[in-house]
C-alpha positions as CSV (number, residue, x, y, z in Angstrom):
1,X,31.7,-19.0,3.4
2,X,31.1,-18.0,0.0
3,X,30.2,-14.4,-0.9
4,X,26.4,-13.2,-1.9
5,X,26.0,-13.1,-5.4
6,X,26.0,-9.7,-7.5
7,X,22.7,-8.4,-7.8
8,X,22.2,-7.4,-11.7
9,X,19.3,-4.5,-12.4
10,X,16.5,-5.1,-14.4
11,X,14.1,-3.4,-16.3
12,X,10.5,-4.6,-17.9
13,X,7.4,-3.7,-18.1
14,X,4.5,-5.9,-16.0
15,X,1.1,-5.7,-17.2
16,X,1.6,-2.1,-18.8
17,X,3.8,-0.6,-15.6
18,X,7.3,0.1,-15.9
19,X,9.0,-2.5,-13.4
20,X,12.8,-2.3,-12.5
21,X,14.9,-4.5,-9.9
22,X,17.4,-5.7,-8.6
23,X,17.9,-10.0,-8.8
24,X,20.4,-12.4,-7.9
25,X,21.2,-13.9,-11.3
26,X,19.7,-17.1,-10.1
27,X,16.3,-15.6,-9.2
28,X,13.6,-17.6,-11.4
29,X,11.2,-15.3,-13.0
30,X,8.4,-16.6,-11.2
31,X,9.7,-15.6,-7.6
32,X,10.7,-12.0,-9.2
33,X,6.8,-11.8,-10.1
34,X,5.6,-12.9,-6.6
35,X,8.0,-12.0,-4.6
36,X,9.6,-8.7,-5.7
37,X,6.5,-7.7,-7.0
38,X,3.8,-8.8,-4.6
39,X,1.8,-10.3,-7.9
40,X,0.4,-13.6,-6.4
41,X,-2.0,-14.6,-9.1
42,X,0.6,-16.7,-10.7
43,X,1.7,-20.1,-9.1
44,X,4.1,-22.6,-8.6
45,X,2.7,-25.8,-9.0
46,X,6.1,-28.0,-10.1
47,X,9.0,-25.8,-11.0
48,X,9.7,-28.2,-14.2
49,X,7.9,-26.6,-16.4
50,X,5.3,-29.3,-16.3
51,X,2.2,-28.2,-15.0
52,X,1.4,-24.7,-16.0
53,X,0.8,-23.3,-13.1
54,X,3.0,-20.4,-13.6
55,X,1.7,-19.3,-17.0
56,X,2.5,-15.6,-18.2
57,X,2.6,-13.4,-21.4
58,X,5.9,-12.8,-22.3
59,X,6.7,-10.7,-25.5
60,X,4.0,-11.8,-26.8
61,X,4.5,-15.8,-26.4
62,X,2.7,-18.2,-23.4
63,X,6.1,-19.2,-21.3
64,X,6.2,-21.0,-18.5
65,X,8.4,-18.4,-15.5
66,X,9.5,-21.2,-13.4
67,X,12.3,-21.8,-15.6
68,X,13.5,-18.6,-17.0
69,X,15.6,-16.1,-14.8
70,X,14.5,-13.0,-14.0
71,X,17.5,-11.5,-15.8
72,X,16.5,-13.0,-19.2
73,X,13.3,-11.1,-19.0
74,X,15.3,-8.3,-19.0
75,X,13.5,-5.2,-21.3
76,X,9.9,-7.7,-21.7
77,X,6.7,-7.3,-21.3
78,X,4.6,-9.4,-19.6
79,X,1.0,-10.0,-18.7
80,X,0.2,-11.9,-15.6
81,X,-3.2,-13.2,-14.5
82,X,-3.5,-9.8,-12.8
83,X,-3.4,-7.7,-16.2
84,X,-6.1,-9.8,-18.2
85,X,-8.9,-8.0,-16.6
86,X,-10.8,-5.2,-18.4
87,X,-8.8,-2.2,-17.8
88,X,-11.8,-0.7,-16.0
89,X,-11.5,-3.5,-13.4
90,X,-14.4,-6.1,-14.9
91,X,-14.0,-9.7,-15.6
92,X,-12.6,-10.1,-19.2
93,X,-14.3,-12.0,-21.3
94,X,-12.1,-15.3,-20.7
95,X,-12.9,-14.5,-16.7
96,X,-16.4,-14.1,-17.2
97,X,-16.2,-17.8,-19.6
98,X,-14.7,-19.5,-16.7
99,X,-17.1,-18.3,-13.6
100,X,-19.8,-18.7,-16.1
101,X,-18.8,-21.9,-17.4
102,X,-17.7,-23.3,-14.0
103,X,-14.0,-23.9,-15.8
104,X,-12.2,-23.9,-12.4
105,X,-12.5,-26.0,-9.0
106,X,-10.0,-25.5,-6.9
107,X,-8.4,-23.0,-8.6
108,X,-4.8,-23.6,-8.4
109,X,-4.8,-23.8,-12.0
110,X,-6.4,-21.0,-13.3
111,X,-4.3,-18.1,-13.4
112,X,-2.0,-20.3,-16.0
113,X,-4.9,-21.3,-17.9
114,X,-6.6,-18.0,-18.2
115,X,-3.6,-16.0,-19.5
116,X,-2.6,-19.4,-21.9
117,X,-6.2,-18.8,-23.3
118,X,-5.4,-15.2,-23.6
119,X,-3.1,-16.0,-26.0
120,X,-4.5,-18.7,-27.7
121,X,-7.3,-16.1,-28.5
122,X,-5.1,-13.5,-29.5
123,X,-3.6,-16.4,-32.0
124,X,-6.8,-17.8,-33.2
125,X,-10.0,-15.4,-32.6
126,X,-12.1,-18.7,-33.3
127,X,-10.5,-21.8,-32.5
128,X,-12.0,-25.1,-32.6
129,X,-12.4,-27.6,-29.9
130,X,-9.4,-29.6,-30.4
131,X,-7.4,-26.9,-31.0
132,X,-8.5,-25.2,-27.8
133,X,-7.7,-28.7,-26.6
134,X,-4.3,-28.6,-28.3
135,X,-3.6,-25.2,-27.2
136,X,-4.0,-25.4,-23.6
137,X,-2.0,-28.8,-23.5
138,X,1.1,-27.7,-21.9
139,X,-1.6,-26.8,-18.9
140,X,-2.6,-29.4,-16.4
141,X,-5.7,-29.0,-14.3
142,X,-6.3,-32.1,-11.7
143,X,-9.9,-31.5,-11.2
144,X,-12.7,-30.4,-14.4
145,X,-11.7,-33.2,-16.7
146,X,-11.6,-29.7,-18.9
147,X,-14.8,-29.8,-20.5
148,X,-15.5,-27.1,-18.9
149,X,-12.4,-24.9,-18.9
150,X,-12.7,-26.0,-23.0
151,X,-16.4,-24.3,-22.8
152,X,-15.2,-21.4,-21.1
153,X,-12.7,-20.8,-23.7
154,X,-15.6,-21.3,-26.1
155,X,-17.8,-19.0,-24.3
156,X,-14.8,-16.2,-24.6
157,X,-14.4,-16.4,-27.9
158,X,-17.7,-16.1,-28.7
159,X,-18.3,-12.8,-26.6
160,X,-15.0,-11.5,-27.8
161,X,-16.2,-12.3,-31.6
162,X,-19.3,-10.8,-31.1
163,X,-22.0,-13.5,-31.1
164,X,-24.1,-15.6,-29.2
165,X,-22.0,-18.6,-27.0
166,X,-24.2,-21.8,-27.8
167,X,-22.7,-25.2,-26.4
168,X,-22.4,-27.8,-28.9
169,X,-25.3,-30.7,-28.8
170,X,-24.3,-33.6,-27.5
């Protein structure tokens, strides 16, 4: 029978709180979240790092923590879906987008997308269509087509920047 493994300590900051644990060096980052940490907002869709699903901040990149172990986020800081919103508890303006915008269906999705489009706006203030199309590409959605979660995105920028959102004629 073979032995359990070591448990290595961690330490990181999640969505501005000091975290620390303890993880089996084989714990993927995304279980540590969930699990460990009782933060659900993030999924697993496919474990491959395929779908999105599982989108966080990390250090100030978009990763995908169904493939990184807990241990290499060792001393990060991350932002899950749960830290985007205003730190008075409202909808930020990329939550607001995508109720407003009707950028989700079923949901599953969402979490990833939100906190990819958090960055992508922290990257570009004012992107453009296709790159808000080429940003969220590593992010897979089964059921808007994305025209929406694109105007939501839109919609987010616009607040954040200050001005009137107005949809593009078609």
């Amino acid at each position: 029978m073979a032995s359990p493994a070591k448990k290595l300590a961690i330490s990181l900051t999640v969505n501005g709180q000091p975290v620390d644990g303890l993880v089996e060096p084989r714990t993927l980052l995304i279980h540590f979240i969930r699990e460990s940490l009782q933060l659900t907002g993030s999924h697993i869709g496919c474990e491959t790092t395929h779908c999105g699903a599982c989108t966080i901040d990390m250090n100030g990149m978009s990763v995908k923590s169904c493939t990184i172990f807990a241990v290499q986020a060792d001393g990060a800081e991350i932002t899950t879906i749960e830290g985007i919103a205003n730190a008075d508890g409202t909808l930020s303006a990329l939550q607001e987008g995508f109720r407003q915008m009707h950028g989700l269906q079923c949901g599953f999705c969402t979490p990833g997308m939100i906190t990819r489009a958090h960055r992508l706006l922290q990257e570009n203030p004012n992107p453009t269509e296709p790159e808000i199309r080429f940003g969220i590409a590593g992010n897979l959605c089964r059921c808007t087509g994305y025209q929406n979660i694109v105007r939501a995105i839109q919609y987010a920028a616009a607040k954040l920047n200050g001005v009137e959102f107005r949809e593009a004629a078609e």
